[in-house]
C-alpha positions as CSV (number, residue, x, y, z in Angstrom):
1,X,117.0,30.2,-5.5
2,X,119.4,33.5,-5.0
3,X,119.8,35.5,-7.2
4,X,123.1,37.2,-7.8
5,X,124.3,39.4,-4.6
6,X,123.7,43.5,-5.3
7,X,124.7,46.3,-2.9
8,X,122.9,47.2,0.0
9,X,121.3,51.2,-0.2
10,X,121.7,51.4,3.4
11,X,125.6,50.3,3.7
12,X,127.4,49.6,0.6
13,X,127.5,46.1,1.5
14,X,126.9,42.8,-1.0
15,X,123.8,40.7,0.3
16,X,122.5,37.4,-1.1
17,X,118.6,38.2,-1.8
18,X,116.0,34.9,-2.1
19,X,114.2,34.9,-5.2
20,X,111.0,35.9,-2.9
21,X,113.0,39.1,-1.2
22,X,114.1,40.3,-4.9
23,X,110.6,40.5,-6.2
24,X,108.8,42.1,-3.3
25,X,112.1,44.7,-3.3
26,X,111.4,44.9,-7.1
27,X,107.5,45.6,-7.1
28,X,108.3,48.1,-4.4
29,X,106.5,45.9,-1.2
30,X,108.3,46.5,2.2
31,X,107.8,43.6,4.8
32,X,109.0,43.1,8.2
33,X,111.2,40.6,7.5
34,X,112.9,42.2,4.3
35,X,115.9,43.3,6.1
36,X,118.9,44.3,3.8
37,X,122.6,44.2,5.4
38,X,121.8,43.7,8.9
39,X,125.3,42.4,10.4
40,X,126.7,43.6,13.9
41,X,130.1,44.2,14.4
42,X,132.7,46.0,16.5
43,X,136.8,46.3,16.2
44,X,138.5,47.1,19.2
45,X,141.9,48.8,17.9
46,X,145.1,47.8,19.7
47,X,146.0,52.0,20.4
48,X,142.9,53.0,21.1
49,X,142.3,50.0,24.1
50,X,141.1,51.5,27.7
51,X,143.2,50.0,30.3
52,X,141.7,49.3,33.5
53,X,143.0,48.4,36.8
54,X,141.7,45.6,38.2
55,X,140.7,46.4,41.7
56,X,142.5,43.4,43.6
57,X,145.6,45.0,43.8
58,X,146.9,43.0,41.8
59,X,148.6,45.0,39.4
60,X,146.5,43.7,36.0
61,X,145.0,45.6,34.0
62,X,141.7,44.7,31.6
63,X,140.4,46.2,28.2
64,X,137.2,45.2,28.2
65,X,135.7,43.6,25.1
66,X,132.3,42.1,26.2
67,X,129.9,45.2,26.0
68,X,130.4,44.4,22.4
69,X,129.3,40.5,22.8
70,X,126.2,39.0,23.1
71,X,126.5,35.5,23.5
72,X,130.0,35.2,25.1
73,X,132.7,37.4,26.8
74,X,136.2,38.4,25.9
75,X,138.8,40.6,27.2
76,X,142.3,41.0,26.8
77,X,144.5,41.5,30.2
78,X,147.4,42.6,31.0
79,X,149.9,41.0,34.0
80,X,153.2,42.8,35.1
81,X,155.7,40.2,36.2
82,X,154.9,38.8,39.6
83,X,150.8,38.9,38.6
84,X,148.5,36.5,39.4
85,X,144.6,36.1,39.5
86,X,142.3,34.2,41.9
87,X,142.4,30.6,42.4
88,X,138.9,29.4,41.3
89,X,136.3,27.5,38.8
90,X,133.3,28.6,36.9
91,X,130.8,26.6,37.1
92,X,129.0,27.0,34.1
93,X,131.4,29.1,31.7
94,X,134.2,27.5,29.2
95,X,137.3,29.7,28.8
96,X,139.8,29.6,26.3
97,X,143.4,31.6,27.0
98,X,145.4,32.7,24.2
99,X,148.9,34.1,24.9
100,X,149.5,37.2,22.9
101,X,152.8,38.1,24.6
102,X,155.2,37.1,27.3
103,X,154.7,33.4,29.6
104,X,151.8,31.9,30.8
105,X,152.2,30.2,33.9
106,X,148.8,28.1,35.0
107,X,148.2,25.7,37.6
108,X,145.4,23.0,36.3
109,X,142.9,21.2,38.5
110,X,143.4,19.7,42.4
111,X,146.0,18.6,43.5
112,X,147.3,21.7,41.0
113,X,149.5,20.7,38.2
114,X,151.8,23.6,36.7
115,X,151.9,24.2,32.8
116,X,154.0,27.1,30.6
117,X,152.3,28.3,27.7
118,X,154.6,30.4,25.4
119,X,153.6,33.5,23.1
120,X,150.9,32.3,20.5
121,X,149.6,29.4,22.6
122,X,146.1,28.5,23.5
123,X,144.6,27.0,26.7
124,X,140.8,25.2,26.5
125,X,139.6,25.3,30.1
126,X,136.0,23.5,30.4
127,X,133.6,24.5,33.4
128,X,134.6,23.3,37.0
129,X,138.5,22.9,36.4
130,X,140.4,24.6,39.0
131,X,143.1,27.2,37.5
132,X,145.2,30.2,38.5
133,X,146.6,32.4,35.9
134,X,150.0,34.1,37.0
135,X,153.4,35.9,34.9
136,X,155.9,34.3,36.8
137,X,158.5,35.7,34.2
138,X,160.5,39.2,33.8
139,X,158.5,40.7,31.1
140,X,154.6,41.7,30.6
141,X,151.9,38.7,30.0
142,X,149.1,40.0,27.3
143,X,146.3,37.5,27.3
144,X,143.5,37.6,25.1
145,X,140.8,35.6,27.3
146,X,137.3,34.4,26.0
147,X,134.1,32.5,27.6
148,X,130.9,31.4,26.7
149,X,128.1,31.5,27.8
150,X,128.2,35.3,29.4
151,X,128.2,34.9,32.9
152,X,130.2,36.6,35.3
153,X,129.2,34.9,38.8
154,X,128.8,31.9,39.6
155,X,132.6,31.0,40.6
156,X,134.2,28.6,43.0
157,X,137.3,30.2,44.8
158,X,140.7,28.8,46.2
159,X,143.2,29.5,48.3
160,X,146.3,30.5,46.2
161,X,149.1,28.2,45.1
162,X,152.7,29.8,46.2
């Protein structure tokens, strides 16, 4: 049974106590496993993003998001027109694509196949497809770009598609 949600001490916040946790918090008994408002969280701000260079020469830049996750990454990137990234495919990591600004051009799979994804699409990749992100319009590509599970190796690469 819960009884009604009351305010954390430690944050303000409204928790959900079992009947158990509400006596032993009553009667003054601390346990290990009491633990009132434990949530992790971060917010990344649009302003206040770090903008990296990738080192590829590319011209993208990265604001990287993962040192705040755990049990995936994220990032949101930046291409100027005439961008693109490496022709590859993880192996073990699903990656979604979601177009915050400007034209997505992708090529999909082998022999490559060529999609547009406008402003406020999304693009479900799953591990061992073969794609190439580029910005083969006039104006900036913002992408906010998410995979699971964490890993950062373990990539097949390509040679480029013109």
């Amino acid at each position: 049974m819960l009884r009604p949600a009351r305010p954390s001490r430690a944050s303000g916040r409204t928790i959900a106590l079992s009947a158990r946790r509400h006596r032993l918090l009553r009667y003054g008994f601390t346990q290990a496993t009491v633990i009132l408002g434990a949530v992790g969280y971060a917010i990344h701000h649009g302003a206040s993003h770090e903008w990296v260079p990738r080192d590829d020469g590319s011209g993208r830049t990265v604001a990287r998001l993962s040192d705040s996750l755990t049990q995936s990454r994220a990032n949101v990137w930046r291409y100027p027109p005439g961008a693109r990234g490496r022709r590859h495919a993880d192996k073990a990591q699903e990656e979604v694509f979601v177009v915050l600004e400007g034209t997505l051009t992708v090529d999909l799979g082998d022999p490559p196949e060529r999609h547009e994804l406008e402003r406020g699409s999304v693009l479900v990749v799953q591990p061992g497809t073969i794609l190439q992100l580029r910005n083969a319009g006039e104006d900036e590509l913002v992408l906010f770009i998410y995979g699971a599970p964490p890993v950062s190796e373990g990539a097949d690469f390509f040679d480029d598609v013109p």
